[in-house]
Wavefront OBJ file of the C-alpha trace (Angstrom):
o trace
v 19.527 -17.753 -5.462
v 16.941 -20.015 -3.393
v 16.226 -19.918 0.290
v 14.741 -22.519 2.466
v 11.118 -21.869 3.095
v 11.619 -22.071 7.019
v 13.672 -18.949 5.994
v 10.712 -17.166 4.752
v 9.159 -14.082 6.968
v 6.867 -11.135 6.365
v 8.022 -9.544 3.846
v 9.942 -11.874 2.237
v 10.266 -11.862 -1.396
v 10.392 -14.903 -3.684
v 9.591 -16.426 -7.111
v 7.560 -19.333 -7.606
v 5.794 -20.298 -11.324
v 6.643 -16.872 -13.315
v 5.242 -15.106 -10.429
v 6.161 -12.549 -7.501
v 4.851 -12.907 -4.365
v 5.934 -11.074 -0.944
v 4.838 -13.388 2.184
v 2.171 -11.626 4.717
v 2.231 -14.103 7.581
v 3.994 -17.401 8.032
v 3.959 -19.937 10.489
v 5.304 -23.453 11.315
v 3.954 -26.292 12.866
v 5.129 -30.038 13.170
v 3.368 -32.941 14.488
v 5.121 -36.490 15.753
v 7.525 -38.051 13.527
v 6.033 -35.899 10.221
v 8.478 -33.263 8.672
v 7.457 -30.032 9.421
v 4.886 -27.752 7.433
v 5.322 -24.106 6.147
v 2.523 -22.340 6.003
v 2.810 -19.099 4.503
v 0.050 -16.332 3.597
v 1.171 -14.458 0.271
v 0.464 -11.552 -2.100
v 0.977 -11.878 -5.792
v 3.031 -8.519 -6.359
v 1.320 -8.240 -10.300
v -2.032 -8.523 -9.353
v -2.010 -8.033 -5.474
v -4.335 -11.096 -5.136
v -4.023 -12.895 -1.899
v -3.631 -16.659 -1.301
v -1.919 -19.659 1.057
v 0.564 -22.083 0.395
v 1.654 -25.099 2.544
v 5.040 -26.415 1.898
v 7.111 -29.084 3.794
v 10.000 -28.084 5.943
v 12.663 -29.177 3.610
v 11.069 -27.173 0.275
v 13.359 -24.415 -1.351
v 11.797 -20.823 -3.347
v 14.137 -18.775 -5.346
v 14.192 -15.332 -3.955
v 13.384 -12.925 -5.507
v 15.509 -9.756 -5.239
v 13.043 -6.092 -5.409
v 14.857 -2.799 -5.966
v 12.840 -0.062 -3.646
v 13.607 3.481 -4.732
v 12.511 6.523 -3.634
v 10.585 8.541 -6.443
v 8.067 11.694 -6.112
v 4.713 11.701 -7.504
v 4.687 14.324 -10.432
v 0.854 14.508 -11.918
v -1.517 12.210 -14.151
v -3.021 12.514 -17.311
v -5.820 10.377 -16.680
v -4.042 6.958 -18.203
v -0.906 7.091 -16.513
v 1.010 8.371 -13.257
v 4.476 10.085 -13.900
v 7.389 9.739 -11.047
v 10.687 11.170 -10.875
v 13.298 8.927 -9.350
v 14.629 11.400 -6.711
v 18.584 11.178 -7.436
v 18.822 10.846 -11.387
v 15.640 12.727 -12.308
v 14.442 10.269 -14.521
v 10.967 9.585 -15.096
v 8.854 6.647 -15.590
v 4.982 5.798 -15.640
v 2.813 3.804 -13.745
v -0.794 2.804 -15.580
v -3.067 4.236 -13.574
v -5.335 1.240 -13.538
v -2.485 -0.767 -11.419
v -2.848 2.513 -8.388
v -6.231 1.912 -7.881
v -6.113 2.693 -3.847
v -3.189 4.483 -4.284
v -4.791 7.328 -6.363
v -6.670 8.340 -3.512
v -3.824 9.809 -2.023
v -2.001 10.789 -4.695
v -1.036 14.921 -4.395
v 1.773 16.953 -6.144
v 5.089 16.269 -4.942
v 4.511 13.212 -2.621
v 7.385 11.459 -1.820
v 6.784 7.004 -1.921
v 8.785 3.894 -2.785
v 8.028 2.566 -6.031
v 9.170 -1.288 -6.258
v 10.622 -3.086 -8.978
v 11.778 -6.265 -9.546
v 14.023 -7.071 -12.679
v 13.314 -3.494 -14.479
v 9.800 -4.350 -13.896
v 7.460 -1.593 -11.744
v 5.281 -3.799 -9.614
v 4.155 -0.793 -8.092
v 4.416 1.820 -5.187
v 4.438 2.165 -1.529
v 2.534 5.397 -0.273
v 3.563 7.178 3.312
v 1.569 5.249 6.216
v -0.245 8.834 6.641
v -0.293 11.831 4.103
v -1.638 15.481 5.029
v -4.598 16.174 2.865
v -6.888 19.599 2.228
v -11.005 18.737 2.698
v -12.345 20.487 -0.569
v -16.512 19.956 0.719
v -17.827 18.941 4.112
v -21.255 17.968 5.112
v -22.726 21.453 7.643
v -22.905 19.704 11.174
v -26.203 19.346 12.693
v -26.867 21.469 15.629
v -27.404 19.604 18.596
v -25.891 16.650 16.772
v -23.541 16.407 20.179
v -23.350 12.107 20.234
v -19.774 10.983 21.065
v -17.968 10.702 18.277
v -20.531 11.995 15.474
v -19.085 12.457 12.470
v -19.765 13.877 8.881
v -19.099 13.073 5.279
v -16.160 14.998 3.266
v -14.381 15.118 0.217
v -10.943 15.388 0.182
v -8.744 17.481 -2.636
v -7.807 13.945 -4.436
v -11.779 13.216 -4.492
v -12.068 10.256 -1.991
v -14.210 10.823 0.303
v -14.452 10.061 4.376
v -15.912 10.269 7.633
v -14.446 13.304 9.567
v -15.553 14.909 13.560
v -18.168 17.567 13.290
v -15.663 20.131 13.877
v -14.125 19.435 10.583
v -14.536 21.734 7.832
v -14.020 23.349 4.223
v -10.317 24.260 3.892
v -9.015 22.343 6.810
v -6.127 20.458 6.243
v -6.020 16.786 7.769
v -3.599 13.532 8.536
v -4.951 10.048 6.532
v -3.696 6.992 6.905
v -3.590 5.197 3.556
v -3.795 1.941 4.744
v -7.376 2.098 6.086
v -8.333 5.553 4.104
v -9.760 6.629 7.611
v -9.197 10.437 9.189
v -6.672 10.359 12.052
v -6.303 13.916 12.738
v -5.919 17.502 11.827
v -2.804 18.765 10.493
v -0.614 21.548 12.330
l 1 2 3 4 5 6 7 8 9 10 11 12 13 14 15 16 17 18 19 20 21 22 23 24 25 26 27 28 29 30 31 32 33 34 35 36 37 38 39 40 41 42 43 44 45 46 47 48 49 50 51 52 53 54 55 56 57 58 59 60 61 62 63 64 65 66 67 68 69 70 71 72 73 74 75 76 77 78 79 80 81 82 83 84 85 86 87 88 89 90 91 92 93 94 95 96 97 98 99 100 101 102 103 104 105 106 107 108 109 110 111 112 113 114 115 116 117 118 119 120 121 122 123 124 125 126 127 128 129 130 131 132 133 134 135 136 137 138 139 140 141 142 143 144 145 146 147 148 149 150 151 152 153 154 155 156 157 158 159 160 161 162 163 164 165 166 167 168 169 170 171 172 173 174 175 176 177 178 179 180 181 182 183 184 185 186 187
């Protein structure tokens, strides 16, 4: 099925030379008596590298239709990540190499979106914050007392961040996974 590119938004989904791409930013502009240009700002959804791509008002893309399911995050064994799709109980596997930020916030029994596009796993969508246990925290510097000073820890995954003073061994925090940065402590 193929959709006018003036259709396409963030988000969108189409296929264009073998490829899957899902659109990050579009935008439109037209000058005088020139057909209008599509410019759109897209993410190959194999290799998650990032380019733009002009096309002219009238261009078509054929869409590309991506299944999103909801699976929970079983373990790894180093090579590969095993998921269980949530209403069948079936399993699959996800190299490891291909969750390279992912891993980082990886944890028994988290629940994502894996995507998948023709039986294909393109790969999966984490929570926009996960709750996390610090395993080793920096000791705070008395009389360290500067707005906003903060420490190194490591979290339970391994990845390691910048957390308040106050933050310690054992304490369980919020992450966001897009930026990997501390937003809280947990309840």
């Amino acid at each position: 099925m193929s959709m006018q590119v003036n259709d396409l938004r963030p988000g969108s989904t189409f296929l264009m030379d073998g490829n899957v791409y899902v659109v990050i930013e579009q935008s439109f502009s037209k000058t005088g008596r020139q057909q209008g240009k599509v410019t759109v700002k897209i993410r190959n959804m194999r290799t998650g590298s990032r380019t733009e791509m002009t096309f002219t008002g009238g261009d078509k893309v054929e869409k590309a239709m991506i299944d999103r399911k909801d699976m929970q995050y079983l373990y790894n064994d180093g090579e590969n990540a095993y998921l269980m799709d949530t209403e069948t109980y079936d399993q699959v596997q996800i190299p490891m190499a291909s969750l390279d930020w992912e891993k980082n916030f990886l944890t028994d029994g988290l629940m994502l979106k894996m995507t998948e596009f023709d039986g294909e796993i393109l790969g999966v969508t984490l929570p926009d914050k996960v709750e996390l246990t610090i395993v080793e925290a920096e000791a705070a510097v008395k009389g360290d007392t500067t707005s906003g000073a903060q420490k190194k820890a490591k979290l339970e995954t391994g990845y390691e961040i910048q957390v308040p003073l106050f933050v310690n061994e054992g304490t369980k925090v919020i992450i966001n996974t897009n930026d990997g940065k501390y937003v809280g402590r947990a309840q």
